[in-house]
N, C-alpha and C positions, 0 to 999 in steps of 0.2 A: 224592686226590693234591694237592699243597702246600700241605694245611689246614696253619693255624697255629692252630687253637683252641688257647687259655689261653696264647700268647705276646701279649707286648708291644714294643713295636717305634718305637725314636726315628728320626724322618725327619730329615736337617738337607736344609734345602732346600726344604721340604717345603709349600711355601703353593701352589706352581702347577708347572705343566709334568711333568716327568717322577716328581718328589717328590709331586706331588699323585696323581697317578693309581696310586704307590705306593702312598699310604695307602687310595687306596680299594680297591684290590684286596687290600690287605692285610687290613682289614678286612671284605671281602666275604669273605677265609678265616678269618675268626675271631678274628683280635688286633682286640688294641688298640691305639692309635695316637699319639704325640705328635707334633705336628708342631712343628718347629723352624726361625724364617726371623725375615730382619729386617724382611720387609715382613707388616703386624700387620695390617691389612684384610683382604689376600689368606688370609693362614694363620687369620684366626679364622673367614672365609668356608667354606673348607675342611672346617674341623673341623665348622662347624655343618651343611655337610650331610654329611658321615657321621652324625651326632649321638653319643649318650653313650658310643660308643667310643673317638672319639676326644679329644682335648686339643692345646688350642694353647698354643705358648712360643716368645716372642722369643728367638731365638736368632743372636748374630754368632756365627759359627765363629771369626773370627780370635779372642775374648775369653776367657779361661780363667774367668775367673769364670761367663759364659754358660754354658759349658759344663757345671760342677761342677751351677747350677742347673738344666737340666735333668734330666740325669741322676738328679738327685735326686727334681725332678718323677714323671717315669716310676714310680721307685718308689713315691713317698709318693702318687701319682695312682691305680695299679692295682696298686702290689706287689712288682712286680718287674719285671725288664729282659734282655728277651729275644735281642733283636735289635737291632744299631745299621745304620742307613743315611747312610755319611757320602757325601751326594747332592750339598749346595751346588757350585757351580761359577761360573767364570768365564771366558768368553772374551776377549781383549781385540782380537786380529786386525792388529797393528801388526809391522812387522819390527824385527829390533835397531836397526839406525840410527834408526827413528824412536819407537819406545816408550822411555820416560823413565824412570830409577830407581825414581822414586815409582810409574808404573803398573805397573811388574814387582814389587815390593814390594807392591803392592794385590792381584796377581791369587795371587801366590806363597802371600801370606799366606791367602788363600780357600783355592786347589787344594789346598796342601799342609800351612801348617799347623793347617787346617781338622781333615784326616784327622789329624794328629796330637793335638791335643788330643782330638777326640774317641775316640778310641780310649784315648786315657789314662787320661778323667775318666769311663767306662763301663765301662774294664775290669773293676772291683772289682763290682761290680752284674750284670756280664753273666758274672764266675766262677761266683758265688754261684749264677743262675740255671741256669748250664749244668752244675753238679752234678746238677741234679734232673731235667734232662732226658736222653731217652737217647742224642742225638746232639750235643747243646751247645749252648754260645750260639752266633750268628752276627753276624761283621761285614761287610756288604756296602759295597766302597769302588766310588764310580762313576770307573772312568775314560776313555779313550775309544781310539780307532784310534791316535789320534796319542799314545795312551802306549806302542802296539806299532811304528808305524811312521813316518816322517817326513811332517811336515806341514808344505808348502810355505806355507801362508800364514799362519803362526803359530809359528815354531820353541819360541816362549818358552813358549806354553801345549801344547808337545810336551812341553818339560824337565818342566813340573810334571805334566802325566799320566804323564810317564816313570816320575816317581817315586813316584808312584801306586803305580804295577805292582810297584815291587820292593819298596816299601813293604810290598805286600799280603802277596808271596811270603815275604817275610822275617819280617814279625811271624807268620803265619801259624805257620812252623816255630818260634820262640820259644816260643808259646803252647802246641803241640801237644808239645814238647820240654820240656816243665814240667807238664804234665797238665793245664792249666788250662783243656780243654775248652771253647776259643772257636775257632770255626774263621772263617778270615778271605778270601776271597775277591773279585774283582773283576769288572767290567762294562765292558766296550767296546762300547758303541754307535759307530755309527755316523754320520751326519749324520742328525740326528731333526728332525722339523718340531713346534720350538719358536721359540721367542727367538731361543735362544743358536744353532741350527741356522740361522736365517732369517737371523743377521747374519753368518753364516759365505758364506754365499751376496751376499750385498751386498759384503762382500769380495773375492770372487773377481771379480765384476761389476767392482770399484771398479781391482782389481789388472790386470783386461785391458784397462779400456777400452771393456768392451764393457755392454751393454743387459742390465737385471738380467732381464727372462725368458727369454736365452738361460744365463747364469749359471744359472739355477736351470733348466732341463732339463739341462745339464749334470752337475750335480749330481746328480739323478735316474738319469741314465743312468749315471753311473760306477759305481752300484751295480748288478750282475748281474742281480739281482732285479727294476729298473727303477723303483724309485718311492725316498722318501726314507722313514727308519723315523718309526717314532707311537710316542708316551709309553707306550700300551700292549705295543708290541713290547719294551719295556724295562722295565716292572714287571712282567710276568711273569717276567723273567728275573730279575727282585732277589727277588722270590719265590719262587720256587724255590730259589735258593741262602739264603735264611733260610729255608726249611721242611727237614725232617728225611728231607724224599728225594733231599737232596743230602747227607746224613751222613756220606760218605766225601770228599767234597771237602772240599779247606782248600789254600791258596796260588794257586789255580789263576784262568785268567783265559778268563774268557767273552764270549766276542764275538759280538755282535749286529749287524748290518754290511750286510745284503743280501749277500755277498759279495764286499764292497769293498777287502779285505785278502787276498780271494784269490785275486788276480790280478796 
């Protein structure tokens, strides 16, 4: 169940947190792995312990040129291009009055036209591949709760997960609607204990007033489940939607949550 033997698979994101733990469970089913991030310590750390599975490439999402050379990497690396993970992300936790053109412009251009380029500059690579296989290529776009539902402490990086989502849905039927056998799908996490989850919490702290280890049992508790999710509770799920026992999915949006959206 979600072997990916003989696919290969670009992470953007992909040196630490939820991107890394992608690549290694990816590769613990069998691909292979590019990892794509601008931080170049981190992502060659990575690759070197998976070893000769994997490959590391600097990678800005915002760069089109970035992009083209990955893409290209992956192929002229292992052959071909199985699966894209457009994983980078960014929080920035500021409300409109106080977040600046230039930081919405910074985060926009990560969230959103991160996923666009890379979807662009892989397309052609990930047609090719998903002729020969029997359920397709795969693109797994990360987005989060707050691309389903409103998020009080960050409307602006709601907009861009917003658009994640329809992003997803949308190119999905384009691709499926042309035969070009890429099935496109998404990821909503939930509040995950990384980084980008811990400074989400520092926020809420910053935004009551109140003492961050009450902040962060809060956070814990809103989720039904009672704890906050792990990297791992979300690379399973990006694996699976790149492996071929998710074959009839394509636009659809997987939420990983504790059950924080359903309530």
């Amino acid at each position: 169940m979600n072997r990916l033997d003989g696919k290969v698979a670009l992470i953007s994101g992909g040196a630490k947190g939820i991107g890394a733990a992608t690549a290694h469970l990816m590769a613990q089913a069998g691909a292979r792995v590019v990892i794509g991030d601008v931080l170049a310590d981190e992502g060659e750390e990575t690759a070197g312990k998976i070893g000769e599975a994997a490959e590391f490439t600097r990678l800005d999402v915002t760069k089109e040129t970035a992009w083209q050379h990955a893409a290209a990497l992956a192929v002229e690396r292992f052959g071909r291009l199985d699966v894209l993970v457009n994983n980078a992300g960014y929080f920035l936790g500021k409300s409109i009055e106080d977040a600046t053109l230039e930081e919405w412009n910074a985060m926009s251009a990560i969230n959103m036209t991160g996923v666009f380029l890379g979807t662009k500059h892989c397309a052609d690579a990930l047609r090719e591949a998903g002729r020969e296989s029997p359920h397709g290529s795969s693109i797994v776009n990360l987005s989060s709760i707050a691309g389903l539902v409103g998020a009080p402490l960050d409307p602006l990086y709601s907009m861009t997960k917003g658009g994640v989502t329809l992003f997803t849905k949308s190119q999905a039927v384009v691709f499926a609607s042309r035969g070009d056998r890429i099935r496109v799908n998404a990821v909503h996490p939930g509040v995950i204990d990384t980084e980008m989850g811990q400074k989400t919490i520092d926020v809420r702290a910053a935004s009551k007033k109140g003492d961050r280890a009450s902040a962060a049992r809060e956070a814990e508790v809103r989720h039904p489940m009672g704890r906050l999710g792990t990297v791992d509770d979300i690379a399973k799920a990006i694996v699976f939607l790149a492996s071929d026992d998710s074959g009839f999915m394509t636009g659809s949006s997987m939420v990983v949550d504790g059950g924080l959206t359903a309530i």
